[in-house]
C-alpha positions in Angstrom: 10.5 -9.6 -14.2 8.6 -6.9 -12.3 11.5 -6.1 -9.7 13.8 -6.4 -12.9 11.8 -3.4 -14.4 10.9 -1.5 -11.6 13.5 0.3 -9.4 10.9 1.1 -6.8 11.0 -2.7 -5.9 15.0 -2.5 -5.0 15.8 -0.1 -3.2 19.3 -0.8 -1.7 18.3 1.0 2.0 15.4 0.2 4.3 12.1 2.0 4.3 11.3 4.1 7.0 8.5 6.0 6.3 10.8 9.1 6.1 11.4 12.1 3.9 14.1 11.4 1.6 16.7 13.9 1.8 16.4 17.1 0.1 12.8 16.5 -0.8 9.1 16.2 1.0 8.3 12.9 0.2 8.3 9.9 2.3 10.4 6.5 0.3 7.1 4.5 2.0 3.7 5.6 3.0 1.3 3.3 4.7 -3.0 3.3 4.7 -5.3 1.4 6.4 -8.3 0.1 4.6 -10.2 3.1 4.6 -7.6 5.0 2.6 -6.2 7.0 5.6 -2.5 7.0 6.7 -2.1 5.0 9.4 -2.1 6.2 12.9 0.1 5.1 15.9 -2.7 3.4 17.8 -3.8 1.4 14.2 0.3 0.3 14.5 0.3 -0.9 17.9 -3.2 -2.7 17.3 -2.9 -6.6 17.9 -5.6 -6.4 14.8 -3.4 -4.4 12.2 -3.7 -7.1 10.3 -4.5 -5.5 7.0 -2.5 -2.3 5.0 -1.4 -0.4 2.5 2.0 0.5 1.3 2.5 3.0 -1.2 5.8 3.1 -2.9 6.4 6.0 -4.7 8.2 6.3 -8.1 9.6 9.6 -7.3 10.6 9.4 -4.0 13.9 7.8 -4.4 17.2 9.1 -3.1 19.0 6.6 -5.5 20.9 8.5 -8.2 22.3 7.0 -11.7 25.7 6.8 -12.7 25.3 10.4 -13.7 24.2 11.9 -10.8 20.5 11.9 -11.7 17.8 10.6 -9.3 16.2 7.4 -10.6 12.6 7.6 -11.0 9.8 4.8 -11.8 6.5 4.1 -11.8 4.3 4.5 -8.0 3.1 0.7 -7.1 0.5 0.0 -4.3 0.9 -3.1 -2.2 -2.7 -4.1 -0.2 -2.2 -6.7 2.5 -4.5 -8.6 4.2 -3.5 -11.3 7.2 -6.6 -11.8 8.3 -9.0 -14.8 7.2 -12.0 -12.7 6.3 -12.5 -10.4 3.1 -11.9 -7.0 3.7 -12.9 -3.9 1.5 -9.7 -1.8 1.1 -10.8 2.3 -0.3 -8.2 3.4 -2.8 -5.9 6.3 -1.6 -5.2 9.5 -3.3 -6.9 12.5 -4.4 -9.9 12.5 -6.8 -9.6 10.9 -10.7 -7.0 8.9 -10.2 -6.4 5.8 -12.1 -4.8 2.3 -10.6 -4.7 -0.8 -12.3 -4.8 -4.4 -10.6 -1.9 -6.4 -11.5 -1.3 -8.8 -9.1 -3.9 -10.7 -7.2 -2.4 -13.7 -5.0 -6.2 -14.8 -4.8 -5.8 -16.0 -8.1 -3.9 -18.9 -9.5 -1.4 -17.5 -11.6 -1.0 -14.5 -9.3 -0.2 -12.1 -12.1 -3.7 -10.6 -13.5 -4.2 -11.7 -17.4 -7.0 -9.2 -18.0 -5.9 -6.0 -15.5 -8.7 -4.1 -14.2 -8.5 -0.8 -13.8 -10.2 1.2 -10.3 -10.6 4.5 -9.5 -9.2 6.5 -6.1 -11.7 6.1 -3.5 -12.7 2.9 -5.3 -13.4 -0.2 -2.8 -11.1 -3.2 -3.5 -12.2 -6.0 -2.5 -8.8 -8.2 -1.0 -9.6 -11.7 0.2 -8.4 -13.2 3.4 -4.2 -13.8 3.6 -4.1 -12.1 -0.2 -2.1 -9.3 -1.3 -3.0 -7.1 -4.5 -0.6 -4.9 -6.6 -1.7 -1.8 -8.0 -0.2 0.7 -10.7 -0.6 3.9 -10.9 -1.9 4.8 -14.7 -3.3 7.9 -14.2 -3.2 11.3 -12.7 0.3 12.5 -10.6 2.9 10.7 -7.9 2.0 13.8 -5.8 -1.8 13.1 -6.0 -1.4 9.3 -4.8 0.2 10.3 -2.2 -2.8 11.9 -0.3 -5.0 9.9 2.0 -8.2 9.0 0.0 -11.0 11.6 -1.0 -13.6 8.9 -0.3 -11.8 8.1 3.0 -13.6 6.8 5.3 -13.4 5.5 9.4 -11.8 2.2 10.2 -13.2 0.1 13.5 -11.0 -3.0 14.5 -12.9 -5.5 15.2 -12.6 -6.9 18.7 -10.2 -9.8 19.6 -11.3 -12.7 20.3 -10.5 -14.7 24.0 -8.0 -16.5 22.3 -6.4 -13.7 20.7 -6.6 -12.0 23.7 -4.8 -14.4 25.4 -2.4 -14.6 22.8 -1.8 -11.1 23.1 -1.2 -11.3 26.8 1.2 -14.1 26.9 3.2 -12.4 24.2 4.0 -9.7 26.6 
């Protein structure tokens, strides 16, 4: 029912993380758990195991029958592959509103009483869970923007084994 409402979840081309034509936004924009975009060396991590991805209502290069460009609603997907909780800081600038409506930590995934956070607001994901997040208030343009309350993210070390894994992988 979600993707059936929402044309942000069906977009016919891949994401790339690039402007759409004719406009300055990006169709996907990623954060790390501190609320920042995510760098190059956060990508090529063997610990990236935990991000954001912002999918914007209004940055759609898909166009109606009529020509218009098909807008919707800006949904925020939070990942987490690790094992261990991690506290996630909400992007975008200052009094915006997001509310929780999917939480695969939860047994009927789908939230029956959403709660509503705050930018810069920590969420709390558990380990190998994924969270989906509205935007109800404030703009598209203002989500977009790396968290006011943004704050440093440190990797934790691998492990031997995962350092070993690494290794053999290459």
């Amino acid at each position: 029912q979600l993707r059936k409402e929402h044309p942000v979840f069906r977009r016919p081309k891949f994401l790339k993380g690039r402007r759409v034509p004719g406009s300055e936004i990006r169709d996907v924009m990623w954060f790390n758990p501190g609320g920042n975009q995510m760098t190059e060396e956060e990508w090529t991590s063997p610990f990236a195991r935990c991000l954001g991805m912002l999918l914007s209502g209004d940055a759609t290069d898909v166009l109606k029958f009529e020509g218009e460009p098909v807008h919707d609603e800006t949904f925020l997907l939070l990942i987490n592959a690790h094992y261990e909780p991690i506290a996630f800081v909400l992007p975008g600038q200052e009094h915006l509103e997001w509310k929780l409506i999917l939480n695969t930590s939860e047994v009927a995934g789908f939230v029956a009483e959403p709660k509503e956070f705050a930018s810069g607001d920590d969420v709390d994901l558990d380990g190998r869970a994924c969270c989906l997040l509205q935007l109800v208030g404030g703009t598209q343009a203002q989500a977009r923007e790396e968290s006011w309350k943004k704050r440093r993210v440190d990797f934790p070390r691998l492990t031997a084994e995962e350092e070993r894994a690494v290794r053999g992988a290459n």
